[in-house]
C-alpha positions in Angstrom: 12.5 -55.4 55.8 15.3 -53.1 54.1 13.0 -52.4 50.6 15.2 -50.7 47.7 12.0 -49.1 46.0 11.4 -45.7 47.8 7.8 -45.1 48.7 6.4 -41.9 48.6 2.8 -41.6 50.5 0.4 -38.9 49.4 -2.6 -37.8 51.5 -5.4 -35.4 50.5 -7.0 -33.6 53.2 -9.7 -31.6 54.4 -10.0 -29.6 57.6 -9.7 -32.5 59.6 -6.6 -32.1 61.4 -7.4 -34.7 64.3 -7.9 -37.4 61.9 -5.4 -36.4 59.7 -2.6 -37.2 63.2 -3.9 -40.6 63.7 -2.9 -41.5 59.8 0.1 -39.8 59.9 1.2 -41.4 63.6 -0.1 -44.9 62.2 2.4 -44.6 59.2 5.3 -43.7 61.9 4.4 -47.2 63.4 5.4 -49.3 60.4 7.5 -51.9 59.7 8.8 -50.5 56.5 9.4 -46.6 56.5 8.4 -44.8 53.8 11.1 -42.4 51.8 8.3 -38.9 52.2 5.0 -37.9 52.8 3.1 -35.3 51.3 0.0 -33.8 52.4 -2.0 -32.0 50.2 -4.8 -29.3 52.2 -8.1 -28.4 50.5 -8.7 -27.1 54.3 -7.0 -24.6 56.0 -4.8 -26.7 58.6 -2.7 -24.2 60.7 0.1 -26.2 61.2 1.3 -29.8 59.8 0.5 -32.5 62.4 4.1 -33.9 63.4 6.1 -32.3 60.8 8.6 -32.1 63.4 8.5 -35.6 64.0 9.1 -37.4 61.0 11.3 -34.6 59.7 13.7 -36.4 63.2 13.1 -39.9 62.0 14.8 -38.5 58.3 11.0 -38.8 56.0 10.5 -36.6 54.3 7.1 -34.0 54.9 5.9 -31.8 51.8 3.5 -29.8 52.2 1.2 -28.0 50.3 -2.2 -25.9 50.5 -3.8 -25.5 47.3 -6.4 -23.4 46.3 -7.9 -25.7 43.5 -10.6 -27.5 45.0 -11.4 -31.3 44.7 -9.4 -34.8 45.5 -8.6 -34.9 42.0 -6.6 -32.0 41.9 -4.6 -33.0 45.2 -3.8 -36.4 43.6 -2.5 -35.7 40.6 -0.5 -32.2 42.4 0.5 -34.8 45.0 1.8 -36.7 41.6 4.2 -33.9 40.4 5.9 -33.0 43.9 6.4 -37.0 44.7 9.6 -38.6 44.5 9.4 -42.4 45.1 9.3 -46.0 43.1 6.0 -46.5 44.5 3.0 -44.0 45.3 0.6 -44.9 47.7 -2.7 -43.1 48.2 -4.3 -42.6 51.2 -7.4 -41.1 53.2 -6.9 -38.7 55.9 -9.0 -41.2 58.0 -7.3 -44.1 57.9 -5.5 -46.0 60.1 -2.8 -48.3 59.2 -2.4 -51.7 60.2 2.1 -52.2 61.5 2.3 -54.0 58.8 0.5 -52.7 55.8 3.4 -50.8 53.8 5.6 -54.1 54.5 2.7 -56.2 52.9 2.2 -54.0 49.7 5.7 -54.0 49.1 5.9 -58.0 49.4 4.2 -57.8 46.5 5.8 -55.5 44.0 9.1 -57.9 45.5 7.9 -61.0 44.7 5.3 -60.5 42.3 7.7 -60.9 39.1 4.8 -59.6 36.1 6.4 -56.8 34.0 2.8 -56.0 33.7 1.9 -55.3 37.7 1.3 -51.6 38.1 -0.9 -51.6 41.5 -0.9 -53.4 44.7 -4.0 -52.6 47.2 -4.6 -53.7 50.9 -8.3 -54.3 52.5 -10.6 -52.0 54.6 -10.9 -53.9 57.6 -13.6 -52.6 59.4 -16.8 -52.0 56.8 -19.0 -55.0 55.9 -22.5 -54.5 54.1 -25.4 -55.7 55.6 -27.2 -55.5 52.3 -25.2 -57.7 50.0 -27.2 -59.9 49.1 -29.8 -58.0 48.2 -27.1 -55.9 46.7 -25.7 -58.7 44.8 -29.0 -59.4 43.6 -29.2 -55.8 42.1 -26.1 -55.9 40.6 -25.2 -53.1 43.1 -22.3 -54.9 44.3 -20.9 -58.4 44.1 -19.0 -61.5 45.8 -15.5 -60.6 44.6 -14.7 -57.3 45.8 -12.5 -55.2 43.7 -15.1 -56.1 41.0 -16.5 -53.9 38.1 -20.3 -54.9 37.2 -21.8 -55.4 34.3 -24.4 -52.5 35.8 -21.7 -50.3 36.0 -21.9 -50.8 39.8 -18.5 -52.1 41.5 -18.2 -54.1 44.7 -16.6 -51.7 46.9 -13.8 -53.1 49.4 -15.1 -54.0 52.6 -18.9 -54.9 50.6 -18.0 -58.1 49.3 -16.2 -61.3 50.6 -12.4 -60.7 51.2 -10.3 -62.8 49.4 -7.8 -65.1 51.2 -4.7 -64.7 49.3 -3.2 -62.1 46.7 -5.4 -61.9 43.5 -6.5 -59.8 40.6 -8.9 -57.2 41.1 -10.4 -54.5 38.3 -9.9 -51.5 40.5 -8.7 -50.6 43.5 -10.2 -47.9 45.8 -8.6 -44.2 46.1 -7.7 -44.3 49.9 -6.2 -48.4 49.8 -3.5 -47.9 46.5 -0.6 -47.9 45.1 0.6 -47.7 42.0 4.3 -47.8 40.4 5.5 -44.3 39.1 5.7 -45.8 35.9 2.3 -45.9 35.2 1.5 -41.9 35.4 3.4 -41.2 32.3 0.8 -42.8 30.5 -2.8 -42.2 33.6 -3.4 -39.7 35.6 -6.9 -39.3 37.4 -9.2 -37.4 35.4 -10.9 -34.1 35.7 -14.1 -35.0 34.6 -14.4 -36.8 37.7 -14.0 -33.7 40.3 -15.3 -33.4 43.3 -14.2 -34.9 46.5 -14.1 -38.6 45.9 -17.0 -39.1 43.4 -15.4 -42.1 41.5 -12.5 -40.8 39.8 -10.1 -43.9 41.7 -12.5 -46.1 40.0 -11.9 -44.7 36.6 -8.5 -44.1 36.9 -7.7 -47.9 37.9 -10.2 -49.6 35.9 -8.6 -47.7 33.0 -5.0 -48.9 34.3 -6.4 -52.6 34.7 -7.2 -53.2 31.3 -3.9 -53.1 29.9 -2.0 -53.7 33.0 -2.4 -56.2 36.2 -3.5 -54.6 39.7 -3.4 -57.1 42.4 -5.0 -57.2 46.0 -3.2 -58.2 49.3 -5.4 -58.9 52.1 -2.5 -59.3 54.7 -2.5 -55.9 53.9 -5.0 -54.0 56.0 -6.4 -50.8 57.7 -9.3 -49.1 59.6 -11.3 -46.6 58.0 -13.4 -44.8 60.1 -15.4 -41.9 58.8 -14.8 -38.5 60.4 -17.5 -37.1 62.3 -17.0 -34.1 60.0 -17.7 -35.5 56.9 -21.0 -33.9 56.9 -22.2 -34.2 53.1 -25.1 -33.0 51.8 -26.7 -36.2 51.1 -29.0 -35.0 48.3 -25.9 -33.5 46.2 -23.8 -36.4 47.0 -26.4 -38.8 45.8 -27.7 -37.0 42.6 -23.3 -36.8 41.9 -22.7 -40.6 43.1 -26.1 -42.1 40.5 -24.4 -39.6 37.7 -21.5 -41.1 38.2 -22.5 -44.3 37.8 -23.9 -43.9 34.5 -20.8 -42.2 33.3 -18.8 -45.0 34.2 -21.7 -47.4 32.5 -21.2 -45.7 29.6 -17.9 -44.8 29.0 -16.7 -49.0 30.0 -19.4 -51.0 29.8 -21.7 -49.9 27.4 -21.6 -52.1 24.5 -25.3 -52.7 23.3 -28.6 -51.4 23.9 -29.6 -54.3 25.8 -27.0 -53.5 28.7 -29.4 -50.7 29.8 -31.1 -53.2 31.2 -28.3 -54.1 33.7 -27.6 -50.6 34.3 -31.8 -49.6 34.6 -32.0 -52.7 36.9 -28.8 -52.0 39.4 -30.2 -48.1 39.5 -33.6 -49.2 40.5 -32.6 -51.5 43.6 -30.5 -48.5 44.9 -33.5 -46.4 44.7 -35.5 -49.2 46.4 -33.1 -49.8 49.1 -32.7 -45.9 50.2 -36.4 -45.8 49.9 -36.2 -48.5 52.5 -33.7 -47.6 55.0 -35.8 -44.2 55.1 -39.1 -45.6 56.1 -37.8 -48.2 58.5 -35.4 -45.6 60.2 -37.5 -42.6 60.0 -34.4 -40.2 59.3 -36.2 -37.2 57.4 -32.9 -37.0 56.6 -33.1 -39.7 53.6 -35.4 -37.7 52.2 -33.1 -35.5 51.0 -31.0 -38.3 49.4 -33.7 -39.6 47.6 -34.8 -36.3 45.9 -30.5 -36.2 44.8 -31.5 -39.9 43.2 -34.2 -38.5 41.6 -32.6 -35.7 40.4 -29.4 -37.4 39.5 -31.9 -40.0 36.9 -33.1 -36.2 35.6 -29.6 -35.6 34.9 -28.6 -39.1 33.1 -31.9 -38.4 30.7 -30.9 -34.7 30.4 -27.3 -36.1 29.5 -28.8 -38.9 26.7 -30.6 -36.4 24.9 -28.0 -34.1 24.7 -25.8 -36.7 22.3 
């Protein structure tokens, strides 16, 4: 497939350099080849995993360590150094299916909406054993690629995939792209920083109500979680329940009875991590739970406030 859009591919990273060589090798397997990459370090990698390489295949490889911390910043510094039609966003942990830069850019072909400004693929190896009880929740939903009423969004990989090419309200940080266009008037927002705490969410539901996003399920990849992503699970829960709220109420907030979809989609969560640490005995859990609790402390803290 000879595409006339150049694609530029921008991947934020984090001291994992062995992870980081199985994307980056994936990409040199497609179909289509992209027009650069750039690699943005929050880590301190001491060389470029096969620079060499694709600088012999003619892609281009920027490069850049930055000192600003937080996947916010490398996206939108990816942003200003990129120089293709179409951006794609990806984890440092993913691995791409031959196909999937030929798929997304099927779309953007024959996809004739003035209005399209994203295309996203599907995370082929994650499926939720708790979605119905999730659904039930309003935690998640059927239709992945779905913004709640709770404020909660069904996550790629949590709900049912869909079968051909179709609308979605947001599409996840690490399965995107987006055309260049559409960061003169978005970029991803600061208020969101952190390293992935839900500011691909934002950014794309705020793109998706005034222009279309689409999803592609023939395009597809692996994410696998590195081994080092070692969070701290209480911080990372007391951020991710925050988070939620913010989104709640900057989008989806309308009247005081909503709280009661919010209220009710909070209180599952805390029920199910309450479960999943008594059944599995992780002391572990303990720890996220007190960050659940502490991230409701935060949400009361943040409503008197205003």
């Amino acid at each position: 497939m000879n595409n006339p859009l150049k694609i530029s591919i921008i991947i934020p990273t984090y001291n994992r350099p062995d992870d980081l060589k199985n994307c980056l090798s994936s990409i040199l397997k497609q179909t289509v080849r992209p027009y650069e990459i750039i690699v943005i370090d929050d880590g301190d990698l001491r060389a470029p995993p096969l620079r060499k390489t694709y600088e012999e295949k003619g892609i281009g490889y920027v490069y850049r360590r930055k000192n600003t911390p937080g996947l916010t910043a490398s996206r939108n510094l990816g942003l200003s150094l990129s120089k293709g039609d179409i951006i794609f966003f990806l984890d440092d942990d993913v691995i791409l299916f031959p196909n999937y830069l030929e798929e997304i850019m099927k779309v953007y072909d024959t996809y004739h909406d003035p209005n399209l400004a994203g295309v996203g693929g599907i995370i082929e190896n994650v499926r939720l054993k708790w979605r119905i009880y999730d659904a039930f929740f309003l935690i998640s939903g059927i239709r992945e690629g779905e913004v709640l009423r709770s404020g909660f969004t069904t996550n790629y990989g949590t709900g049912f995939p869909p079968k051909r090419v179709m609308k979605v309200d947001f599409l996840m940080g690490g399965v995107s792209s987006y055309r260049r266009e559409i960061f003169s008037e978005f970029l991803f927002s600061e208020e969101y920083r952190g390293y992935g705490k839900g500011e691909d969410k934002d950014f794309s539901y705020r793109v998706s109500r005034k222009y279309l996003l689409l999803i592609n399920p023939s395009a597809r990849l692996y994410h696998y979680e590195s081994p080092q992503m070692r969070y701290d699970k209480a911080r990372n829960a007391q951020e991710f329940i925050f988070v939620r709220y913010k989104f709640f109420k900057d989008y989806l907030y309308k009247h005081k009875r909503d709280w009661l979809f919010f209220c009710w989609a909070s209180v599952g969560y805390f029920l199910r991590r309450m479960t999943i640490m008594v059944f599995t005995f992780d002391i572990k859990e303990a720890g996220r739970i007190k960050g659940i609790l502490k991230g409701f402390r935060d949400i009361l803290v943040h409503m008197k406030s205003r």
